[in-house]
N, C-alpha and C positions, 0 to 999 in steps of 0.2 A: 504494500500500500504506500502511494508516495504522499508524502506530508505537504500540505499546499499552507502555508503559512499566511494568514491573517493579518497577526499584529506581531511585526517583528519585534517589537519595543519586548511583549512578553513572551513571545514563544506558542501564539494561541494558534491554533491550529483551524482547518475550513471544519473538518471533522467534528473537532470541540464546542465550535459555534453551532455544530446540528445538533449536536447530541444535549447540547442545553437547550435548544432552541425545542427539542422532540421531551425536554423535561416539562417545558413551560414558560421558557424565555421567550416574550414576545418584542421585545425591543432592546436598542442595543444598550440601553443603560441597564436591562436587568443581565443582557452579557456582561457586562463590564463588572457586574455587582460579581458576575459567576466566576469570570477570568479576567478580571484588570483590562482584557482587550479595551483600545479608545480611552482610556484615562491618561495617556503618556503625551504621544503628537497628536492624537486623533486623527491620522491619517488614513485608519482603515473603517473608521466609523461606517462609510458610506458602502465600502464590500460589504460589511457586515449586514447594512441594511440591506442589501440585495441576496444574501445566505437567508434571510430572513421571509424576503418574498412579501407580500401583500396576500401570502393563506391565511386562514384561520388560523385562531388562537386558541387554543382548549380553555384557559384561563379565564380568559373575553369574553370566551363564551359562557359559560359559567355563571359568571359574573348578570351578564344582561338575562341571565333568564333568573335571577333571582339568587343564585347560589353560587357557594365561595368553597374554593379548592382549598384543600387543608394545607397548602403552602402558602397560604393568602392567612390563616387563621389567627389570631394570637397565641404568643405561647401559653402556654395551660398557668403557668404563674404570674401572667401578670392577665386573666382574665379575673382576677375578682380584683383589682385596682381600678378606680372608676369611680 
């Protein structure tokens, strides 16, 4: 498998960016959250938008039908702070 590099700044990989993207990453700031990708020169911001596609989002979707992905959740200890 050849490694097609992303964001040289950190070493993120096209692969990496799917495989977060196929976690639930819909944008490239929750990539960044995942792999640093785009936080350095932000040179690859824009690949990344395009590894990204304009498909669905399992998350979005989710989301507008009323319901929230238990990655989206609070953490269990700090749901009774409020």
């Amino acid at each position: 498998m050849n490694r097609v590099y992303v964001c040289s700044c950190f070493g993120v990989t096209d692969q990496q960016v799917k495989e977060h993207a196929a976690a639930g990453a819909c944008t490239p700031r929750q990539i960044a959250s995942a792999t640093k990708a785009g936080t350095d020169c932000g040179s690859c911001v824009r690949t990344i938008q395009g590894l990204l596609g304009r498909g669905a989002c399992p998350r979005r979707e989710l989301l507008e039908k009323g319901r929230t992905a238990s990655v989206l959740a609070p953490a269990p200890e700090l749901a009774d702070v409020a």
